[in-house]
PyMOL Python script that loads the backbone (N, CA, C, O; Angstrom):
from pymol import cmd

cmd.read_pdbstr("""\
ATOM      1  N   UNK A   1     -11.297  -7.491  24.808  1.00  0.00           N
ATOM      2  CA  UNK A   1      -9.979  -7.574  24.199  1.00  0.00           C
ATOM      3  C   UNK A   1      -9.461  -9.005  24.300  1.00  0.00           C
ATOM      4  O   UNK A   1      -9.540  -9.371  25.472  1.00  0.00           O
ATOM      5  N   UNK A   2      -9.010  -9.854  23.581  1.00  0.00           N
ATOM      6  CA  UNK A   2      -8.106 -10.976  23.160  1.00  0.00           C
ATOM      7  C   UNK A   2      -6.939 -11.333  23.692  1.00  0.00           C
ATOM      8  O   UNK A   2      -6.088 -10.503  23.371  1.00  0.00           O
ATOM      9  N   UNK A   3      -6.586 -12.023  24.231  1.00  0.00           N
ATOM     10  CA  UNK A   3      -5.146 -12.478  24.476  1.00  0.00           C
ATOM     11  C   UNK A   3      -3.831 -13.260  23.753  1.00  0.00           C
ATOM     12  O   UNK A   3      -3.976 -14.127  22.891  1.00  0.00           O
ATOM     13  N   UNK A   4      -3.025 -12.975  24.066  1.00  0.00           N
ATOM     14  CA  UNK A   4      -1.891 -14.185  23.503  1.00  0.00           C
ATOM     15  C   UNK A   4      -2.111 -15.250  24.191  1.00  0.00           C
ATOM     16  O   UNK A   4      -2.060 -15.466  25.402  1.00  0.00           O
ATOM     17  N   UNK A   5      -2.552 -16.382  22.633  1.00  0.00           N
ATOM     18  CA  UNK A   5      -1.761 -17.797  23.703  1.00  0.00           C
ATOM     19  C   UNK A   5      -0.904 -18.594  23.550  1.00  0.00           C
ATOM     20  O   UNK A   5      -0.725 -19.600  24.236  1.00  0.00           O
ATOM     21  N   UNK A   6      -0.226 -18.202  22.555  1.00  0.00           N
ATOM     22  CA  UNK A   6       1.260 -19.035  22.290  1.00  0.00           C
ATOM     23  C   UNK A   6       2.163 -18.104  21.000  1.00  0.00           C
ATOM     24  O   UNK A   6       1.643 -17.726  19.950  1.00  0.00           O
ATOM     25  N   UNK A   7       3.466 -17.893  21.362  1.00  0.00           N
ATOM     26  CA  UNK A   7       4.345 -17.784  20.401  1.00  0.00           C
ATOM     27  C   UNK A   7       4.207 -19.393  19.442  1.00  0.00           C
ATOM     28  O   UNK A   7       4.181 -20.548  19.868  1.00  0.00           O
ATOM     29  N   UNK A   8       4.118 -18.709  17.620  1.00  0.00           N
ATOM     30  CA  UNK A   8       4.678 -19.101  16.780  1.00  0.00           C
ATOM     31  C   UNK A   8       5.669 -19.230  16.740  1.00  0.00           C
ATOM     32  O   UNK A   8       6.309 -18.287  17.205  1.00  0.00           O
ATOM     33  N   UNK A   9       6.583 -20.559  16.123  1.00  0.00           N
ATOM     34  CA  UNK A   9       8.614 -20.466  16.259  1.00  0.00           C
ATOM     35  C   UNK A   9       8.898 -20.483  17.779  1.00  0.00           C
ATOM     36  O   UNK A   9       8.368 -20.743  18.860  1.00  0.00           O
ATOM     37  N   UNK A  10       9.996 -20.072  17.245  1.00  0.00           N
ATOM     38  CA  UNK A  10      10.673 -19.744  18.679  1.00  0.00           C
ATOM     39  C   UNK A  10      11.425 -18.472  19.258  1.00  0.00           C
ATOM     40  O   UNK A  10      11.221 -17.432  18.632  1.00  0.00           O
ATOM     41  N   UNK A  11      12.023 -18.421  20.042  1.00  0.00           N
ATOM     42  CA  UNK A  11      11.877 -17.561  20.838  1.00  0.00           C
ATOM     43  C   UNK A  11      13.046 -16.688  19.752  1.00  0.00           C
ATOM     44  O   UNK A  11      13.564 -17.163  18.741  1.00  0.00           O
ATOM     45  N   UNK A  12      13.248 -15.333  20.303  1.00  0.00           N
ATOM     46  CA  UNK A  12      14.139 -14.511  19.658  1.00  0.00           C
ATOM     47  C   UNK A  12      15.643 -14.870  19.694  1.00  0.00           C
ATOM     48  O   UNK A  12      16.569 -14.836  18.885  1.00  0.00           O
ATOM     49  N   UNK A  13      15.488 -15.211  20.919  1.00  0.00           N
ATOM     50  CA  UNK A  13      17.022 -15.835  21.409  1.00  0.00           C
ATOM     51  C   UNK A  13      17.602 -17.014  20.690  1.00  0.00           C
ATOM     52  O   UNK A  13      18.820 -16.931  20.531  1.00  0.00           O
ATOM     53  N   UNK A  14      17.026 -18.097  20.216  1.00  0.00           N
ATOM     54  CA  UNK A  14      16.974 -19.094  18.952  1.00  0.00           C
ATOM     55  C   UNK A  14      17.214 -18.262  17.906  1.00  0.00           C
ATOM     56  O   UNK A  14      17.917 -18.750  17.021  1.00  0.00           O
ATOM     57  N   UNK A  15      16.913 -17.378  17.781  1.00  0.00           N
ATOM     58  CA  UNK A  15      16.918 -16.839  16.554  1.00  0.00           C
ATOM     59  C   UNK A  15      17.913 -15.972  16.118  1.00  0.00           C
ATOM     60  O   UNK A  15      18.036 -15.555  14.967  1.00  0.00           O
ATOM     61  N   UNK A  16      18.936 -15.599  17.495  1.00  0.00           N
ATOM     62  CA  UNK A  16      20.139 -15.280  16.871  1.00  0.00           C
ATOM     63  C   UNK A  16      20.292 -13.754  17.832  1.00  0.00           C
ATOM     64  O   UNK A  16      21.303 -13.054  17.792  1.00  0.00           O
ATOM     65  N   UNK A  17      19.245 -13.488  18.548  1.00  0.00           N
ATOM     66  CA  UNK A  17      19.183 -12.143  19.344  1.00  0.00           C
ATOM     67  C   UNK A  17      19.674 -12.859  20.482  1.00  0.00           C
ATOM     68  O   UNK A  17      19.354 -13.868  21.111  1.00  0.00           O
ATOM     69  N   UNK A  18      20.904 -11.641  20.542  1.00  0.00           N
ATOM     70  CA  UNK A  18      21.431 -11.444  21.545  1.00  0.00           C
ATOM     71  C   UNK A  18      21.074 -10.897  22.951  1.00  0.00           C
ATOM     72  O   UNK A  18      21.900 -11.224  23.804  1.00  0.00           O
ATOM     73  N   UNK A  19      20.154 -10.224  23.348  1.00  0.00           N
ATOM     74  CA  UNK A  19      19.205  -9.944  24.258  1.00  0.00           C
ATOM     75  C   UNK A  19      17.865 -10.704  24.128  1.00  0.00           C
ATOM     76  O   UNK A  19      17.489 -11.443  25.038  1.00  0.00           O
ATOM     77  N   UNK A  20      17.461 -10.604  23.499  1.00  0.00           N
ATOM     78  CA  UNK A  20      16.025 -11.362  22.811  1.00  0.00           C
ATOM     79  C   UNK A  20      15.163 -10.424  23.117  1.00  0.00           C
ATOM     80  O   UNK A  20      13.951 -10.636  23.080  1.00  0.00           O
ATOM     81  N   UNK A  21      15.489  -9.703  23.330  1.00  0.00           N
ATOM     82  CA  UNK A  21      14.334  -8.851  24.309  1.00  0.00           C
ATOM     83  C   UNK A  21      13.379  -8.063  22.797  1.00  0.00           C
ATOM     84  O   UNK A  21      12.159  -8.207  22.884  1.00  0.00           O
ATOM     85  N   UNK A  22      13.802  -7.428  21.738  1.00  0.00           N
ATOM     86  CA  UNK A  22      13.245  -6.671  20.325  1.00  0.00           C
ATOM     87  C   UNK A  22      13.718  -7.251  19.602  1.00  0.00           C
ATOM     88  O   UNK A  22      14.876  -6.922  19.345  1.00  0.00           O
ATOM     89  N   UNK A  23      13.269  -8.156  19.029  1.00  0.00           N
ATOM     90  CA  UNK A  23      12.976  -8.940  17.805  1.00  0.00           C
ATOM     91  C   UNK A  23      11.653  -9.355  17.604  1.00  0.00           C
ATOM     92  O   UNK A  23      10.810  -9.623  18.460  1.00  0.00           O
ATOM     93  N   UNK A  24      11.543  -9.383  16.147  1.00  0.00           N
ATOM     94  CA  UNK A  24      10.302  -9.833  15.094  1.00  0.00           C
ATOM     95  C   UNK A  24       9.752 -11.277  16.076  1.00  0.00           C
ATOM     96  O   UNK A  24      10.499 -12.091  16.618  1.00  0.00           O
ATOM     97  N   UNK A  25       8.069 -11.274  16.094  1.00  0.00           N
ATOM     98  CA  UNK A  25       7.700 -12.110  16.761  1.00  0.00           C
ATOM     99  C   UNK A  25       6.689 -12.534  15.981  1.00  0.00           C
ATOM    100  O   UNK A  25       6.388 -11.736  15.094  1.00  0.00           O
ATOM    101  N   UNK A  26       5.778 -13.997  16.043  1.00  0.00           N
ATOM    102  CA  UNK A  26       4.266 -13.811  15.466  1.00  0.00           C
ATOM    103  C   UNK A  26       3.870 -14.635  16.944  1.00  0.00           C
ATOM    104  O   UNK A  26       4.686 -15.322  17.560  1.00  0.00           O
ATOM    105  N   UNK A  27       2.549 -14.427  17.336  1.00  0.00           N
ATOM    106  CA  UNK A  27       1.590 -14.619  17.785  1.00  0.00           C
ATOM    107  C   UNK A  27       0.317 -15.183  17.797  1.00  0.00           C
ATOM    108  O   UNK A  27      -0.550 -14.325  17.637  1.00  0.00           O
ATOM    109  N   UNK A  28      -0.211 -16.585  17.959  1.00  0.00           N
ATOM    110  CA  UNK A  28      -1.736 -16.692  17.774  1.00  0.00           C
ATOM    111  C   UNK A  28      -2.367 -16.204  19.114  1.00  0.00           C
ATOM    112  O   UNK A  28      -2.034 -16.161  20.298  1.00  0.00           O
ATOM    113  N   UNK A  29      -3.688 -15.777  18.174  1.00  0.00           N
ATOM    114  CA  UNK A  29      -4.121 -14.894  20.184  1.00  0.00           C
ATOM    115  C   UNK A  29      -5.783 -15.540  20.385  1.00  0.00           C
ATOM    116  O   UNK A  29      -6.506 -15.742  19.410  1.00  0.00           O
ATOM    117  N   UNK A  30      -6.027 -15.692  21.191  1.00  0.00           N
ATOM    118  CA  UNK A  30      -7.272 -16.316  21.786  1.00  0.00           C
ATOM    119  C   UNK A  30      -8.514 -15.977  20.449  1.00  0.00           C
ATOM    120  O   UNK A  30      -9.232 -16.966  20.301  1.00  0.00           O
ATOM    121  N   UNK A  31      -8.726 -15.303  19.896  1.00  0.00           N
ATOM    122  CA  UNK A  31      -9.682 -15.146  19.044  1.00  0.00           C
ATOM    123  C   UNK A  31      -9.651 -16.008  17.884  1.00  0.00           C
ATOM    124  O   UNK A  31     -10.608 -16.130  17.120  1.00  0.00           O
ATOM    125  N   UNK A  32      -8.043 -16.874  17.702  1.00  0.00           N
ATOM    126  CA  UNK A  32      -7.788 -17.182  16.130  1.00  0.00           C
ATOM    127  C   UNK A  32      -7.118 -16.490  15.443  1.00  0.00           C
ATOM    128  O   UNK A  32      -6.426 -16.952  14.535  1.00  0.00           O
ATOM    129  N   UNK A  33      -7.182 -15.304  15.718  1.00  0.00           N
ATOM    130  CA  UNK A  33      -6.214 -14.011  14.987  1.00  0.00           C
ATOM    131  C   UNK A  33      -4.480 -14.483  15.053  1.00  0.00           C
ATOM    132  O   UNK A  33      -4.013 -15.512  15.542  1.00  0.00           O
ATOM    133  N   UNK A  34      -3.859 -13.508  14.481  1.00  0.00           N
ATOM    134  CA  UNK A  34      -2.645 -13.384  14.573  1.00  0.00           C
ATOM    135  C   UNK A  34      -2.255 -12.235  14.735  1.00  0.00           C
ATOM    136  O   UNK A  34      -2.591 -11.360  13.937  1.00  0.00           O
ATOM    137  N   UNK A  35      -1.093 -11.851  16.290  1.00  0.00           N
ATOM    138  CA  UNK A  35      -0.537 -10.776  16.422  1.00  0.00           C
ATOM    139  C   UNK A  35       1.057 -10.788  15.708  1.00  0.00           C
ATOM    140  O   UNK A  35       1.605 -11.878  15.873  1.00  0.00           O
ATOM    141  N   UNK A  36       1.872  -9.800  14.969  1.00  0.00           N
ATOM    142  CA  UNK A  36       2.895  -9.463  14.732  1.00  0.00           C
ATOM    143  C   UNK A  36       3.657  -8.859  15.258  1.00  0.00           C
ATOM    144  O   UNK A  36       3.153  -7.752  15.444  1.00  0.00           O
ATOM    145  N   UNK A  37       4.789  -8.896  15.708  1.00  0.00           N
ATOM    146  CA  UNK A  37       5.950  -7.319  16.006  1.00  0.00           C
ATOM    147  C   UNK A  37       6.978  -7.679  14.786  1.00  0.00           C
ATOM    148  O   UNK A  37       7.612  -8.727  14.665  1.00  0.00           O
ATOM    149  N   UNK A  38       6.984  -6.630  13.975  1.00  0.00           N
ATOM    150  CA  UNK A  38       8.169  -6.291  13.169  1.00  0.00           C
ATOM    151  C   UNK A  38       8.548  -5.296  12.983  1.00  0.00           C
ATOM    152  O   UNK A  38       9.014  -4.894  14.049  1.00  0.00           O
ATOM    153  N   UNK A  39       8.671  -4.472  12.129  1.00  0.00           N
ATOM    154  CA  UNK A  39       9.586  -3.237  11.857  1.00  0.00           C
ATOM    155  C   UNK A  39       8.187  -2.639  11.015  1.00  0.00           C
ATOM    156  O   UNK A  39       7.569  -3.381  10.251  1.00  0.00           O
ATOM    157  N   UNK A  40       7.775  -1.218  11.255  1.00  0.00           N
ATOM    158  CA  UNK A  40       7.132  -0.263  10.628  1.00  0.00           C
ATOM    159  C   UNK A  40       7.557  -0.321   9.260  1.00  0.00           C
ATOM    160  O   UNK A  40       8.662  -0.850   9.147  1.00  0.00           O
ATOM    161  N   UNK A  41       7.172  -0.046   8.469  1.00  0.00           N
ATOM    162  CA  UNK A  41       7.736   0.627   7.272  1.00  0.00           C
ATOM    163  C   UNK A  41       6.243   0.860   6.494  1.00  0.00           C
ATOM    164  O   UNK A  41       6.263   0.820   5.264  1.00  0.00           O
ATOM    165  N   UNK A  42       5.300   1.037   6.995  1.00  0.00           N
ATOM    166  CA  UNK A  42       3.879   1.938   6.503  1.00  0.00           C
ATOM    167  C   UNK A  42       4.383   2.987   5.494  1.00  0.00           C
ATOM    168  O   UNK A  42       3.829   3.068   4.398  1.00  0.00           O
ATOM    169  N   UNK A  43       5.462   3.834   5.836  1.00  0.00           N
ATOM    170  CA  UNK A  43       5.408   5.028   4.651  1.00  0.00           C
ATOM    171  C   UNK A  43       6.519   4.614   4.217  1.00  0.00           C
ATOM    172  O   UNK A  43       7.193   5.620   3.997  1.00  0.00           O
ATOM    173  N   UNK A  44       7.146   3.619   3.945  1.00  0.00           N
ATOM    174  CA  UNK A  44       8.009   3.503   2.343  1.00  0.00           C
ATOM    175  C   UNK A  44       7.287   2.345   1.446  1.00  0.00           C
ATOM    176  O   UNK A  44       7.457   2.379   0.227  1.00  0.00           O
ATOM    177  N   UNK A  45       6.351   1.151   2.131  1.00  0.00           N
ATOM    178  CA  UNK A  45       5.660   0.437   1.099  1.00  0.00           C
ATOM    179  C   UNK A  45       4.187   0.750   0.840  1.00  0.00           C
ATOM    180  O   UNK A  45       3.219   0.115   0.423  1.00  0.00           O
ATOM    181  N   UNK A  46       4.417   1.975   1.255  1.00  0.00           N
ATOM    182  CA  UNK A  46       2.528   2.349   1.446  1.00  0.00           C
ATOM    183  C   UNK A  46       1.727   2.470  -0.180  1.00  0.00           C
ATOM    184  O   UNK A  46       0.573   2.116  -0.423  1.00  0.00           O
ATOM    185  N   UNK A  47       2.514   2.950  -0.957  1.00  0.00           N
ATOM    186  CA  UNK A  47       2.798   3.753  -2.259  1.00  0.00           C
ATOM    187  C   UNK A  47       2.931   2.209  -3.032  1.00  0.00           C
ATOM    188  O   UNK A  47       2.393   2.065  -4.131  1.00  0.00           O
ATOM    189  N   UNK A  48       3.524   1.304  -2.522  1.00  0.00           N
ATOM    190  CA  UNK A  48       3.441  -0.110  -3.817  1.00  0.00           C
ATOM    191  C   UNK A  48       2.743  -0.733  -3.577  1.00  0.00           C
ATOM    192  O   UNK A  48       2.815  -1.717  -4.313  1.00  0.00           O
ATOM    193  N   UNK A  49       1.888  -0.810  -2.819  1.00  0.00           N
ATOM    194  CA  UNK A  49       0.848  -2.119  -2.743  1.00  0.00           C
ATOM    195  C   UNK A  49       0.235  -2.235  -3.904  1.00  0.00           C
ATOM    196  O   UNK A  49       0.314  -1.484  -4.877  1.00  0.00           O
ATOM    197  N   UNK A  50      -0.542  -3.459  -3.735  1.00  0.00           N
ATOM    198  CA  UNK A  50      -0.817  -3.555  -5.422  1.00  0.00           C
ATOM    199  C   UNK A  50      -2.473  -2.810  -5.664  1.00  0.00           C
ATOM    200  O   UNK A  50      -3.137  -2.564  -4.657  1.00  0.00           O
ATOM    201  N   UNK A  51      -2.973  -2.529  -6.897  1.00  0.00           N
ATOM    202  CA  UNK A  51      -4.309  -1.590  -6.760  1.00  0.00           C
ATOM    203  C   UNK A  51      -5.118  -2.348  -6.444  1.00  0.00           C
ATOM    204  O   UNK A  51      -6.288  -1.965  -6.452  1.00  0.00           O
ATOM    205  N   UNK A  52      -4.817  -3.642  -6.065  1.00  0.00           N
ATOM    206  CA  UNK A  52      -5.958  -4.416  -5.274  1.00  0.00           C
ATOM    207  C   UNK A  52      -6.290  -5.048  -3.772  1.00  0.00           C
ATOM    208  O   UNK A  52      -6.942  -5.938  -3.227  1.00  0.00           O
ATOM    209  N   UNK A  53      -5.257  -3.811  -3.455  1.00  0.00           N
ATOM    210  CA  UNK A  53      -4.465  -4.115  -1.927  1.00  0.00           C
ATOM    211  C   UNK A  53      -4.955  -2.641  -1.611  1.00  0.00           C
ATOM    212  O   UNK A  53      -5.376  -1.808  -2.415  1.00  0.00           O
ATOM    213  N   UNK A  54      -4.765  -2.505   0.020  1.00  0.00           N
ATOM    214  CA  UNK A  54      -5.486  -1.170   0.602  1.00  0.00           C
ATOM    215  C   UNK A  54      -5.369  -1.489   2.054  1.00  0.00           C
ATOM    216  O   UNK A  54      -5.605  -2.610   2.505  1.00  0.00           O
ATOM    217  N   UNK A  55      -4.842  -0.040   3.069  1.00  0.00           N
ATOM    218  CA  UNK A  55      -5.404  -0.948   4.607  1.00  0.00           C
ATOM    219  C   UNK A  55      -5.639   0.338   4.943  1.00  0.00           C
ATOM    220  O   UNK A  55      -5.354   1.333   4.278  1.00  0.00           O
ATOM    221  N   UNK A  56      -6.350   0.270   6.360  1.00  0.00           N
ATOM    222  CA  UNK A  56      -7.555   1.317   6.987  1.00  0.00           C
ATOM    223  C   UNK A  56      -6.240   2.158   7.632  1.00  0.00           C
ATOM    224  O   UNK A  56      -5.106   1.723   7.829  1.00  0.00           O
ATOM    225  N   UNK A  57      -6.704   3.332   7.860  1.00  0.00           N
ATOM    226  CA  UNK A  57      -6.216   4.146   8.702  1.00  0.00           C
ATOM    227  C   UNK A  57      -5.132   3.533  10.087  1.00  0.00           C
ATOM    228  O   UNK A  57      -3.991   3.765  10.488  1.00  0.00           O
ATOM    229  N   UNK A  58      -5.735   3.066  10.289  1.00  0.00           N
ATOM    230  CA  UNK A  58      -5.560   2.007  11.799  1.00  0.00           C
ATOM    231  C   UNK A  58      -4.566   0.896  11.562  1.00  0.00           C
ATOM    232  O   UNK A  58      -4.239   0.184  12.512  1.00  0.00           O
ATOM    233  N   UNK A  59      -3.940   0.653  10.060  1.00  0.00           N
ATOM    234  CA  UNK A  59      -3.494  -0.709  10.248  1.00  0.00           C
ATOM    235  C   UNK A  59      -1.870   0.043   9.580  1.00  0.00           C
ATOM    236  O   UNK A  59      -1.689   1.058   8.909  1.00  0.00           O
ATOM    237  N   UNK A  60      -1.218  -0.650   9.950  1.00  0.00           N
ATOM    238  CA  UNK A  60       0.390  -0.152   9.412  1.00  0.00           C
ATOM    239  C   UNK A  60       0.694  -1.053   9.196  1.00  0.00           C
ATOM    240  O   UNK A  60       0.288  -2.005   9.863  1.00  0.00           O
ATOM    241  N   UNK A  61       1.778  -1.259   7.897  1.00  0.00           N
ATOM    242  CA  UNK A  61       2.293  -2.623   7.043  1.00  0.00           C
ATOM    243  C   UNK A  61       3.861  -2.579   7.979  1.00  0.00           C
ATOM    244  O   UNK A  61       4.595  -1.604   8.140  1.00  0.00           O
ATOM    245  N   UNK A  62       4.055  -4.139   8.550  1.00  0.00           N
ATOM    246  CA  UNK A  62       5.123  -4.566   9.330  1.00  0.00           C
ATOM    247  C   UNK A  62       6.351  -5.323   8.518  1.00  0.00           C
ATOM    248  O   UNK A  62       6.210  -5.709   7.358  1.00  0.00           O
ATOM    249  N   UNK A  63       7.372  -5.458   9.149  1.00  0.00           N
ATOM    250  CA  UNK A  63       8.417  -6.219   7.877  1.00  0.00           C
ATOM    251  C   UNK A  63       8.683  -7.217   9.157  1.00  0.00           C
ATOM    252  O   UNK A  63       8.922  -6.671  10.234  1.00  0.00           O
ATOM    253  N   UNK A  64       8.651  -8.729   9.089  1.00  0.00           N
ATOM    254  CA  UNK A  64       9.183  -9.316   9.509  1.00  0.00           C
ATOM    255  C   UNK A  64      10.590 -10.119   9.476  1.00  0.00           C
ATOM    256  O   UNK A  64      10.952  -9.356   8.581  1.00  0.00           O
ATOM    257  N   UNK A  65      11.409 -10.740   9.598  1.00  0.00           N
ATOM    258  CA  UNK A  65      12.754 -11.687   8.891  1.00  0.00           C
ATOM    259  C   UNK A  65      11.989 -12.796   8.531  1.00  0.00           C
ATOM    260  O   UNK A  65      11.108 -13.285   9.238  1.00  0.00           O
ATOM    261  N   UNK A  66      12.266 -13.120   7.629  1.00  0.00           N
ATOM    262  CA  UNK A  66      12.177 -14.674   7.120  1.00  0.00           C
ATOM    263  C   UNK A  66      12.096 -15.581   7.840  1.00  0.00           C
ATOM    264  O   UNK A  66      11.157 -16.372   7.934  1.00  0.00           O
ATOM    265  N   UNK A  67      13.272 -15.556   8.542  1.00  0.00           N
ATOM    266  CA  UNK A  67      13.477 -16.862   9.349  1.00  0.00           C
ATOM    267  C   UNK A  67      12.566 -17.029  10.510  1.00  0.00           C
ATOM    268  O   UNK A  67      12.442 -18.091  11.120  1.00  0.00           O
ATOM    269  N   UNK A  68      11.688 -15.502  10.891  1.00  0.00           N
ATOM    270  CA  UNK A  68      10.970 -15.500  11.930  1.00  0.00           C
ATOM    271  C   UNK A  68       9.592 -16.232  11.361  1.00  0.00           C
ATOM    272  O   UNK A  68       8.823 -16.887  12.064  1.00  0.00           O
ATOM    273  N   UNK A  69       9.452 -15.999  10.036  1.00  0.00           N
ATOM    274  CA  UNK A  69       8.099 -16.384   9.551  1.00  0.00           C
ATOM    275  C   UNK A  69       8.301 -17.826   9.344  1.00  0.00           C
ATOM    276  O   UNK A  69       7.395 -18.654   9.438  1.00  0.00           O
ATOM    277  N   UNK A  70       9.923 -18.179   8.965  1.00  0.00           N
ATOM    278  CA  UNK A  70       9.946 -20.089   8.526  1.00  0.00           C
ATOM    279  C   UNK A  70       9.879 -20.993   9.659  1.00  0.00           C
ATOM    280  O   UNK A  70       9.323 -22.075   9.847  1.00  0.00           O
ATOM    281  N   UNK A  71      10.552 -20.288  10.302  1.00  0.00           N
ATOM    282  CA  UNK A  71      10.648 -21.093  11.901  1.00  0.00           C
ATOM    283  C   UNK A  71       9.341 -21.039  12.953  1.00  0.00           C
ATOM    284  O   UNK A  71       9.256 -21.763  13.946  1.00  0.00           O
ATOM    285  N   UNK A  72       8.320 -20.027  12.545  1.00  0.00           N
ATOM    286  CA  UNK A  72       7.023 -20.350  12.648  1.00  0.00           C
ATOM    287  C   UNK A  72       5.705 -21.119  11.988  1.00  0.00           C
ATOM    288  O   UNK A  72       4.515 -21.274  12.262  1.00  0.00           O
ATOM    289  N   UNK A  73       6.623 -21.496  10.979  1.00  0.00           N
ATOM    290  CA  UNK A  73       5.368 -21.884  10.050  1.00  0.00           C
ATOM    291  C   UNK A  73       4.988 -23.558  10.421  1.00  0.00           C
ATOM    292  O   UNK A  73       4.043 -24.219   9.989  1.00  0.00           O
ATOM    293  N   UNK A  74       5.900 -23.904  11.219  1.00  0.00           N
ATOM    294  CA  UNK A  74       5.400 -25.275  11.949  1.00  0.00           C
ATOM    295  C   UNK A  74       4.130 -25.085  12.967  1.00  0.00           C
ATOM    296  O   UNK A  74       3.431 -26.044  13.295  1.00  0.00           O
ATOM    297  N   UNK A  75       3.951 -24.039  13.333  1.00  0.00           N
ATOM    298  CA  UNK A  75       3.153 -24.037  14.756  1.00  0.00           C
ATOM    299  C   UNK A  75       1.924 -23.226  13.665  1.00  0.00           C
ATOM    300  O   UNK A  75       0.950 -22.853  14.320  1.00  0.00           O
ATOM    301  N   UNK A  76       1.823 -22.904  12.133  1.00  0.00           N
ATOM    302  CA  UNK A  76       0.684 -22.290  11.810  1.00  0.00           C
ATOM    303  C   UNK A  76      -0.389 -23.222  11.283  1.00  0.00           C
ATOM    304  O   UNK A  76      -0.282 -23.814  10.209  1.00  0.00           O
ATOM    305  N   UNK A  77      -1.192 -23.298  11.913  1.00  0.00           N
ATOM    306  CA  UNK A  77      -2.785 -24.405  11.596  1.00  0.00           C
ATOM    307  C   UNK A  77      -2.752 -24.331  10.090  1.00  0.00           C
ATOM    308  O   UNK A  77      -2.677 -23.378   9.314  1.00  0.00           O
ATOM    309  N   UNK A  78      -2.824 -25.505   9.938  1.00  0.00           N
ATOM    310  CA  UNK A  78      -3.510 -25.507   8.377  1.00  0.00           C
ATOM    311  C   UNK A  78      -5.280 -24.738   8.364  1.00  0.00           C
ATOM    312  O   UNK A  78      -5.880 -24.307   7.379  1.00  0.00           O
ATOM    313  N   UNK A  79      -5.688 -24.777   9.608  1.00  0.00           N
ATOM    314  CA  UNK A  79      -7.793 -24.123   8.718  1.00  0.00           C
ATOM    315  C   UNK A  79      -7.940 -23.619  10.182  1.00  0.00           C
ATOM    316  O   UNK A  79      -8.975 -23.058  10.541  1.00  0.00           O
TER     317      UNK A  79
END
""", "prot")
cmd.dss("prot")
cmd.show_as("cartoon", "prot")
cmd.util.cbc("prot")
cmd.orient("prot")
């Protein structure tokens, strides 16, 4: 199994959470991968993906904020 090794952006608390504790996060994790926390919503966009789009059993579509994805996009590798 893989680890986290650095938050993308910044922290939740920058970001306007008042606890910081559940808010939208991204993650690069020791493999290269990227981990997410956002909001479920698997069964209301499950039905629009496009017919050239598809995910496995195992994978559920997440909603992140914007600002979590802009304010990370400094720390995302170009390759």
């Amino acid at each position: 199994m893989t680890h986290i090794v650095r938050r993308l952006g910044v922290a939740p608390r920058f970001r306007g959470s008042v606890s910081g504790a559940a808010c939208p996060d991204v993650f690069e994790l020791a493999d290269g991968n990227f981990a997410v926390i956002g909001t479920d919503v698997t069964d209301s966009l499950d039905s629009q993906l496009p017919a050239d789009a598809s995910r496995a059993h195992h994978e559920r579509i997440v909603v992140i904020t914007r600002e979590t994805l802009v304010r990370a996009k400094v720390d995302i590798p170009d390759a």
